[in-house]
C-alpha positions as CSV (number, residue, x, y, z in Angstrom):
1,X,14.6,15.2,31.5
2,X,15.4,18.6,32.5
3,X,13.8,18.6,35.3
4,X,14.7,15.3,37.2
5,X,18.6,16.6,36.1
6,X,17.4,19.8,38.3
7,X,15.9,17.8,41.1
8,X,18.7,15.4,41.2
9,X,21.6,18.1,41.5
10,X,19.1,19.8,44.3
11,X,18.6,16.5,46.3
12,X,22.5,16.4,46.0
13,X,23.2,19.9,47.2
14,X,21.3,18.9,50.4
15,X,23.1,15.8,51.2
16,X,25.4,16.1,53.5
17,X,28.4,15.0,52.7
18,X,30.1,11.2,54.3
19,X,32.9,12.4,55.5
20,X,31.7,15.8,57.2
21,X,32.6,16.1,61.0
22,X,29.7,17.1,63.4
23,X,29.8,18.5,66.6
24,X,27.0,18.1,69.0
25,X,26.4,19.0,72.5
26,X,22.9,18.9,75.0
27,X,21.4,22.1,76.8
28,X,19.3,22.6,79.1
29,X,16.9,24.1,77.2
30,X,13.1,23.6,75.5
31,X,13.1,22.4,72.2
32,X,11.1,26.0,70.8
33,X,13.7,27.7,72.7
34,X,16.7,26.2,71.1
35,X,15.3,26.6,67.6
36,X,14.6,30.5,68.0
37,X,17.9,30.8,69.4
38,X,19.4,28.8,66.8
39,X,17.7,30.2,64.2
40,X,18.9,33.6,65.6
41,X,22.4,32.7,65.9
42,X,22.9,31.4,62.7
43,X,21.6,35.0,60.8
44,X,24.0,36.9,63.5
45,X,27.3,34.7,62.2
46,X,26.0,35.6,58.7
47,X,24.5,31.8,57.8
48,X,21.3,32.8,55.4
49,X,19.2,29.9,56.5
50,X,18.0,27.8,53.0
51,X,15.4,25.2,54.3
52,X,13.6,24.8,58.1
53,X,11.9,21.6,59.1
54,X,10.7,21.7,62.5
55,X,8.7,17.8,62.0
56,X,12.4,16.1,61.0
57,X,14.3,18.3,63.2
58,X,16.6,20.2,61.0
59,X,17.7,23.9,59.6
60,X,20.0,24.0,56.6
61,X,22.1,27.4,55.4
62,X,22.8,28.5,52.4
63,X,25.8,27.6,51.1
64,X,29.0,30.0,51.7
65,X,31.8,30.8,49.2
66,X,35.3,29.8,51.1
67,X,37.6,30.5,47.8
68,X,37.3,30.7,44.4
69,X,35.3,32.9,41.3
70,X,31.4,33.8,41.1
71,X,30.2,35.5,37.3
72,X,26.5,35.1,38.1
73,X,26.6,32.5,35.2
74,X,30.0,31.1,35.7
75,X,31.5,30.1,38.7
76,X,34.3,28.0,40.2
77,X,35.6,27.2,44.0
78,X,34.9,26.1,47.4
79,X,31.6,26.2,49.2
80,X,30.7,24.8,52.3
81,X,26.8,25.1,54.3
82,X,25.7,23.8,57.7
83,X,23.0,21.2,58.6
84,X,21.8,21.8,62.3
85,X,19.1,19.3,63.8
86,X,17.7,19.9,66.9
87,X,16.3,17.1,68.8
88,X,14.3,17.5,72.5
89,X,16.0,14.9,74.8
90,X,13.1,15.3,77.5
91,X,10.9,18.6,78.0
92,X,14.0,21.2,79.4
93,X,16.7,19.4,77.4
94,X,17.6,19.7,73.6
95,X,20.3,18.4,71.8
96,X,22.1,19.9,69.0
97,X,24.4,18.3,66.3
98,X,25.9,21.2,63.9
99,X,27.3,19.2,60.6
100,X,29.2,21.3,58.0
101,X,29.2,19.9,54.2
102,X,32.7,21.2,52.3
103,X,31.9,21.0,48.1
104,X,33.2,22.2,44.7
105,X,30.9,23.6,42.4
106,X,31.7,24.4,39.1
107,X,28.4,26.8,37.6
108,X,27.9,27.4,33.9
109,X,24.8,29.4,32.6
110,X,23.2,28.8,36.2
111,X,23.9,25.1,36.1
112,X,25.8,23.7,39.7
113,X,27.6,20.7,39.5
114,X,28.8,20.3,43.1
115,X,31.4,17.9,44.1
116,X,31.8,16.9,48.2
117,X,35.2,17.4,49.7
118,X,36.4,15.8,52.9
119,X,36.8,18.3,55.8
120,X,40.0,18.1,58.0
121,X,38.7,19.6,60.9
122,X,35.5,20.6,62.8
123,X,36.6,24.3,63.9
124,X,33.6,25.7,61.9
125,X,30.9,23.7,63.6
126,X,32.7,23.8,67.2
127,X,32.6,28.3,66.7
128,X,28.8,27.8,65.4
129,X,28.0,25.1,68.6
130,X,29.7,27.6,70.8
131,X,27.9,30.4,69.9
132,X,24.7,28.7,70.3
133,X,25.8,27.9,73.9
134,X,26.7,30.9,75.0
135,X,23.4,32.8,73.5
136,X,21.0,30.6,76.1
């Protein structure tokens, strides 16, 4: 019981949420070139990337504290994490679609219960796309 309970809450965590904006824009660019440099990008702007799947196309961060407390055991606040996917749109051109998730979590002895928050804006995912741009 424990354990589906774990997996559930994980499978959440990953989900982006409905109403997150994305941003997404084409270079002209190889797809294994706009991965490296998307995967290089994300570490410079301090994103700790969680999960890569090069077969569905996608690199998910960490999630990121925007406000609130962190014990280690206890915790309470805003978080937020990026979903990138990468997608070749014929051999020299890639597109790439950065979506940001915005969640509560509440922690208690190393239990998340995240809750998704709708964003306002895309400013986070415009600065991310931009970056990427101006790295190729």
């Amino acid at each position: 019981m424990k354990i589906s309970v774990f997996v559930l809450l994980a499978l959440v965590a990953l989900a982006p949420t409905a109403d997150a904006g994305s941003v997404s824009q084409t270079f002209p660019v190889s797809l294994d070139r706009a991965w490296s440099t998307t995967e290089k990008v994300l570490k410079i702007l301090g994103w700790e990337i969680d999960t890569v799947d090069r077969s569905v196309g996608w690199i998910i961060t960490d999630s990121r504290k925007l406000d609130g407390e962190d014990y280690g055991v206890y915790a309470k606040g805003m978080r937020h994490r990026l979903r990138v996917h990468l997608k070749a749109d014929g051999a020299n051109r890639t597109t790439i679609t950065v979506e940001r998730g915005v969640f509560k979590r509440e922690r208690i002895l190393w239990m998340n219960a995240d809750d998704p928050v709708p964003t306002p804006d895309a400013a986070v995912e415009r600065e991310v796309l931009a970056a990427i741009g101006k790295s190729f």
